[in-house]
C-alpha positions in Angstrom: -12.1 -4.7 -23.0 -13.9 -6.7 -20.4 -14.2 -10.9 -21.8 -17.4 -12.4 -21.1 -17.0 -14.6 -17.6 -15.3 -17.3 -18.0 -13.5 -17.0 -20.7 -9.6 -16.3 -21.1 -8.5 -13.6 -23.0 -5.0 -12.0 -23.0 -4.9 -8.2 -24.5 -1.2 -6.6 -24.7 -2.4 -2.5 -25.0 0.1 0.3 -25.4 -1.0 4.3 -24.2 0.4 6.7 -24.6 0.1 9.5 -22.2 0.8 12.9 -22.4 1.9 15.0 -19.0 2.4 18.7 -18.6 6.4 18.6 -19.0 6.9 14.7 -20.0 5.8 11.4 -21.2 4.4 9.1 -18.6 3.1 5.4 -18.1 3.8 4.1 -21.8 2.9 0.9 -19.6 2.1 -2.3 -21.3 -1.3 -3.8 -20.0 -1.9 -7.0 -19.5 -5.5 -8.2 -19.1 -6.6 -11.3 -17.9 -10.0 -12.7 -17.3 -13.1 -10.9 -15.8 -14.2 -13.0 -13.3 -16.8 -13.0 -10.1 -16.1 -14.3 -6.6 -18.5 -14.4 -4.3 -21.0 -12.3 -6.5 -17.8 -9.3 -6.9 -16.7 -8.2 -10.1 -13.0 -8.1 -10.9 -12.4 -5.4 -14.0 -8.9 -4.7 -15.3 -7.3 -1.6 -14.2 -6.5 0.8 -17.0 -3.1 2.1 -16.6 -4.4 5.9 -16.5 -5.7 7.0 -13.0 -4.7 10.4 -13.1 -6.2 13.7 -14.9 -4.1 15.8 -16.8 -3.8 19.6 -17.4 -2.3 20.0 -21.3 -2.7 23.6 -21.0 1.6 25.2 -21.9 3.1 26.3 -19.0 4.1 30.2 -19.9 6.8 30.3 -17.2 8.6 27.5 -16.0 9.8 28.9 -12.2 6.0 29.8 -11.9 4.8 26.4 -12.6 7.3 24.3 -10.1 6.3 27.0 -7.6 2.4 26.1 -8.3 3.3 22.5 -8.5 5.2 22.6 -5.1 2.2 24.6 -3.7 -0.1 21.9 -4.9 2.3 18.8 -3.3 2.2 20.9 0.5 -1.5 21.1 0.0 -3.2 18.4 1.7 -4.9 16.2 0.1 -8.6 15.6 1.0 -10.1 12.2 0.6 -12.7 11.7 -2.1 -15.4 11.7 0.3 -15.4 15.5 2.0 -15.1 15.7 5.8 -15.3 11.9 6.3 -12.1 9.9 8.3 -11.0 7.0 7.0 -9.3 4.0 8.4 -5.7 6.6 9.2 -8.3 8.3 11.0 -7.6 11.9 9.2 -9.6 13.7 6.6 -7.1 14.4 4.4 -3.3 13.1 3.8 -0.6 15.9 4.3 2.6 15.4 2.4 5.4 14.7 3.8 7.7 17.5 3.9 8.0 19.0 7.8 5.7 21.7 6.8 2.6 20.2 9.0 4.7 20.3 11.9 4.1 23.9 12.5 0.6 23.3 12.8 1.4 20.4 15.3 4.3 22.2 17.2 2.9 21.2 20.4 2.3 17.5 19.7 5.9 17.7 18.4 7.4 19.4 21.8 6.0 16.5 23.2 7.5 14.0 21.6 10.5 15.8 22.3 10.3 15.9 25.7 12.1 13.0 27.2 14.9 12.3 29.8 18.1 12.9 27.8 20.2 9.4 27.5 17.5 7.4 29.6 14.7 5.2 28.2 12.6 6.9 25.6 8.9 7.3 26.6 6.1 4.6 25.3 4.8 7.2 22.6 4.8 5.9 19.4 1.3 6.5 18.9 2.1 9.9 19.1 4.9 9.5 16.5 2.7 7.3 14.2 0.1 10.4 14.2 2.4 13.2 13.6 3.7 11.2 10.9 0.4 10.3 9.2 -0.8 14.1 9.8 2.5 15.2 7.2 4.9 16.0 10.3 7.4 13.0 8.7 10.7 12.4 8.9 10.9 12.7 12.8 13.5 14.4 14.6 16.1 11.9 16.3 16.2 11.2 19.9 19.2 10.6 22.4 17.6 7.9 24.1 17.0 4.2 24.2 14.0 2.2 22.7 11.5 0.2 25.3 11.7 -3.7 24.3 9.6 -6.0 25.7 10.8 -7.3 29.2 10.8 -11.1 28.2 11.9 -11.1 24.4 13.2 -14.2 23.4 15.5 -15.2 20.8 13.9 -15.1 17.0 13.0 -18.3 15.5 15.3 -19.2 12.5 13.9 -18.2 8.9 13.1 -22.0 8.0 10.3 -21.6 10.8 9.7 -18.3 11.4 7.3 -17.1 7.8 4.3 -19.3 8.6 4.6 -19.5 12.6 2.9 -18.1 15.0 5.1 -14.9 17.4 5.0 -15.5 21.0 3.4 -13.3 23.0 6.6 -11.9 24.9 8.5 -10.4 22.0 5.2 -7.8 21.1 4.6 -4.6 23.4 0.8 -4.8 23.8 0.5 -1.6 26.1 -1.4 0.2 23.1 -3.3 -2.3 21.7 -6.5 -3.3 22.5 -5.4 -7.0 21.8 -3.2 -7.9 24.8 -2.2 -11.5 23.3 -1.9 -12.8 19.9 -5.0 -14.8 19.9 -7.0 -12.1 20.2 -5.6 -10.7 17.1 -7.5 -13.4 14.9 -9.9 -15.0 16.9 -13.4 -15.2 15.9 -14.4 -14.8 19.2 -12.8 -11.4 19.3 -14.3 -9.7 16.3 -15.3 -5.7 16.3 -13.1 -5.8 19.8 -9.4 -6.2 18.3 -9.0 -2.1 17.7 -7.9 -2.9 14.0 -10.5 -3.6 10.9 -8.3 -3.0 7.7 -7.0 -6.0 6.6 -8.7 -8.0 9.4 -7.6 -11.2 8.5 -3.8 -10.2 8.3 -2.8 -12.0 11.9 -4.1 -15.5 10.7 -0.6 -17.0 9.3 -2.9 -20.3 8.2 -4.0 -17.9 5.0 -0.9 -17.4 2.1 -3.6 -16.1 -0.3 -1.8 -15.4 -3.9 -1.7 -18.9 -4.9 -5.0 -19.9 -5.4 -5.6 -21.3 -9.0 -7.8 -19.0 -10.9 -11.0 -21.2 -11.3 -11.8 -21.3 -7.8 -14.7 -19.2 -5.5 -11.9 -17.2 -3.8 -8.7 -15.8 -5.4 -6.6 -12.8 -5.9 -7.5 -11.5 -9.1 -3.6 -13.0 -10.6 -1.4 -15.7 -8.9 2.4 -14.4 -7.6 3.3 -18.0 -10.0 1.3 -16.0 -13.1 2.8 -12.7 -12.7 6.2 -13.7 -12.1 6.0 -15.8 -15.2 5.5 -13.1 -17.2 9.2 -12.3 -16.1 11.4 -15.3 -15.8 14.1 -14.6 -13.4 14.2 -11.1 -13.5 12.1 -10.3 -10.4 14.2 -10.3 -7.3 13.9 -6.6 -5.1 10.7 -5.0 -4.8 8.1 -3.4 -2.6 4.1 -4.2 -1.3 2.7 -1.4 -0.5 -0.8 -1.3 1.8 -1.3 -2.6 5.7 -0.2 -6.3 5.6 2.1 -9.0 7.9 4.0 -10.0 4.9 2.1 -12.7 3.9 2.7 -11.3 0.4 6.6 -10.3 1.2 6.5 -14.1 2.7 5.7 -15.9 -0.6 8.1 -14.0 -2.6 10.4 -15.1 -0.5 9.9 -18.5 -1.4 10.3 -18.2 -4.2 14.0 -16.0 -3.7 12.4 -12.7 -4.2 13.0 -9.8 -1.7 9.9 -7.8 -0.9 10.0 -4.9 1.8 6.5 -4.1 3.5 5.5 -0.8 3.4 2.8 -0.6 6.3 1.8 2.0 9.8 0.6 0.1 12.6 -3.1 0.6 12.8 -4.7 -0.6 16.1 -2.4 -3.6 15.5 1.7 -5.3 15.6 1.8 -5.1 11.7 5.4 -4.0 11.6 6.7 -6.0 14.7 4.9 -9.4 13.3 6.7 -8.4 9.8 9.8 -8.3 11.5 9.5 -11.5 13.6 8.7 -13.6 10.8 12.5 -12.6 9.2 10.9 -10.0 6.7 11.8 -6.3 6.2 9.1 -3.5 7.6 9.1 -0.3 6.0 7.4 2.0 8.4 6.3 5.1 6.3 3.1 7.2 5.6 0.9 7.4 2.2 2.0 11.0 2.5 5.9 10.1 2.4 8.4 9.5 -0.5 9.8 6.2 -1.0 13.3 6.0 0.5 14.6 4.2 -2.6 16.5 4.9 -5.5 15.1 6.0 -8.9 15.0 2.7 -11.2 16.1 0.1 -8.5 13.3 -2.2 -7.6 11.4 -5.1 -9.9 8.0 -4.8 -8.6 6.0 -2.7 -6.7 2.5 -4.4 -5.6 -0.3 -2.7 -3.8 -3.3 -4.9 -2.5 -6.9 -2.8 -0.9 -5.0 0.1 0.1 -5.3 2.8 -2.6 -8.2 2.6 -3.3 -11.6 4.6 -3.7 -10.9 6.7 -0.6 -7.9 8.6 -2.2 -8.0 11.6 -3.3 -7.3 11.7 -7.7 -4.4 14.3 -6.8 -2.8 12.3 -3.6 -3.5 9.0 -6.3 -1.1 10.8 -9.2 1.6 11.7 -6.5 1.9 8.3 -5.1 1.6 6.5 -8.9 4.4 8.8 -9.9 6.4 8.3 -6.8 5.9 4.4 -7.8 7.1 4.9 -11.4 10.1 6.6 -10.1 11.5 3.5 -8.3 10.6 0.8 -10.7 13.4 0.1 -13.7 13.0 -0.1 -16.8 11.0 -3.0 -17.3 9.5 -3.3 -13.6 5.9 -4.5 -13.0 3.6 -2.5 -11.2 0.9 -5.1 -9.8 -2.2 -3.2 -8.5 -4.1 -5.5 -6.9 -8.1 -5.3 -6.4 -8.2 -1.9 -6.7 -11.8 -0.8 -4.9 -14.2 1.8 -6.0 -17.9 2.7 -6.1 -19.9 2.2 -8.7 -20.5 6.0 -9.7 -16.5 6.5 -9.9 -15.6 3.7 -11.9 -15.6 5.7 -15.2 -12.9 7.5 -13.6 -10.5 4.7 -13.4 -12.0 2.2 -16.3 -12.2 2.5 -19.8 -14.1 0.1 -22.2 -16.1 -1.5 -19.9 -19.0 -3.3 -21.6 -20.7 -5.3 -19.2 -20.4 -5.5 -14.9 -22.0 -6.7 -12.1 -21.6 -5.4 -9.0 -21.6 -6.9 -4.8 -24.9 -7.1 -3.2 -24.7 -3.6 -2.4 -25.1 -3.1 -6.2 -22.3 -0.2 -5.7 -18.9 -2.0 -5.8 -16.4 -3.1 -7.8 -13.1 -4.2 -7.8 -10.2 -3.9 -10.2 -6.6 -5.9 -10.9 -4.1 -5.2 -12.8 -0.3 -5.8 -14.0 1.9 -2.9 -15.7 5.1 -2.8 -17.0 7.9 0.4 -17.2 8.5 1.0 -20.6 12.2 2.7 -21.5 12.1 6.2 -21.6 14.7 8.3 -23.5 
């Protein structure tokens, strides 16, 4: 249920959710208080954003075959024949199978002088992997730095300082300086728009107290309390400088930064603050263990642009990394306004934006044990 504003509530909700072949997202929801900043509604996130076929599967070897036929499928987003901000109408799994179709994007990437200096192409890399042709094959030659890196500043200074110019590679960027990357005076002309404010190290965001006009829907300070201690490895998913990875670390948690570099340094500004880049596609499998991380958090990424069926691969693939006990923090999840039945369930009363057609959702989720 959704409180009335301003008033704290805290629900503890069990479900129970049947899959095809197993049980799935016994999560424990906690809900905290509905409230509106800057005229946006924040709902809680139900902890079922999937559909689910309950028809019995008559033969087992033909069901994974259907099921591995619909994973190579790609996955169009929610709104048909429209780009979004990858730039590509739907997302193609990760699984070397697109590269067929893309045979002659990959002979150029591997096209290069054998043991010299690799060619400046990564934005040809970056697209084969965002159009499913992911892993990339290994090259035999050496990386382009930048020809006036200097040294790293230590870790005491380096979360909430500013990178010099001479340790980026601009040559693909429409930004050719760090300032331009956050100046007001460069708006609509940096090459980047998701997560537009990402650049400005000033904002830490995540610790604003929850009575004021601007906050993210839960603290880092409220969700950690709802694990003492235990949170220590984990992963934020969605395009980001580790602001969020930044934080945990002060507070001795380990957060990689799961991001592509979209008309912007994300990864190499990750990286030169003392924080760990994961460079990876939506379309790609985690590269971590089943059961090994804390927390998995994912802030204006997944949102209302995913497809439902691309949205229950990448919730799974989420599940299967988080232990026992794990918190999955989905944070301001966006939709429109005639999708949010999909997604919500008990939703009394909303408002929406001024455009009368948004809304935005938060939520924390725990791994139950399964046996």
């Amino acid at each position: 249920m959704v409180s009335q504003i301003g008033h704290s509530t805290e629900q503890v909700e069990k479900q129970r959710i049947e899959s095809n072949q197993f049980l799935f997202l016994n999560y424990v929801f906690h809900q905290r208080t509905m409230r509106m900043f800057r005229h946006r509604t924040y709902l809680s996130l139900v902890p079922i954003l999937m559909l689910h076929s309950r028809r019995k599967h008559r033969n087992f070897w033909t069901s994974l075959r259907r099921e591995l036929k619909n994973y190579t499928l790609p996955k169009p987003n929610r709104v048909a024949g429209k780009k979004t901000f990858l730039g590509v109408e739907a997302i193609n799994p990760s699984i070397g199978m697109t590269c067929v179709a893309m045979a002659s994007s990959l002979d150029r990437f591997m096209s290069y002088k054998l043991f010299g200096t690799c060619p400046d192409d990564w934005i040809l890399a970056q697209k084969l992997m965002i159009s499913g042709c992911d892993p990339l094959p290994r090259r035999r030659c050496f990386s382009r730095t930048p020809p006036n890196y200097t040294k790293p500043m230590p870790s005491s200074k380096s979360l909430w300082t500013q990178p010099g110019d001479v340790n980026l590679l601009w040559s693909h960027y429409k930004c050719k300086d760090y300032q331009c990357l956050f100046s007001n005076q460069t708006v609509n002309k940096r090459g980047f728009f998701k997560c537009s404010d990402c650049f400005d190290l000033s904002k830490r965001g995540w610790e604003v107290p929850a009575n004021e006009s601007e906050s993210a829907e839960f603290t880092i300070d409220q969700v950690l309390a709802l694990k003492p201690s235990e949170i220590r490895v984990g992963l934020d998913f969605g395009p980001s400088t580790g602001s969020f990875a930044a934080l945990m670390r002060e507070r001795n948690v380990t957060v990689a930064t799961a991001t592509l570099n979209l008309g912007a340094p994300f990864n190499e500004v990750i990286a030169l603050r003392g924080l760990l880049p994961l460079y990876i596609s939506v379309g790609s499998r985690l590269p971590f263990f089943d059961n090994t991380l804390d927390i998995v958090h994912s802030s204006l990424f997944l949102d209302g642009w995913v497809g439902t069926e691309l949205l229950q691969f990448v919730l799974f693939d989420w599940d299967r990394v988080l232990r026992p006990g794990g918190l999955l923090w989905v944070d301001r999840f966006f939709c429109k306004k005639e999708d949010v039945k999909m997604y919500v369930e008990g939703v009394r009363e909303a408002e929406s934006d001024k455009l009368e057609d948004e809304f935005f959702f938060s939520a924390v989720l725990e791994k139950p044990i399964r046996t």
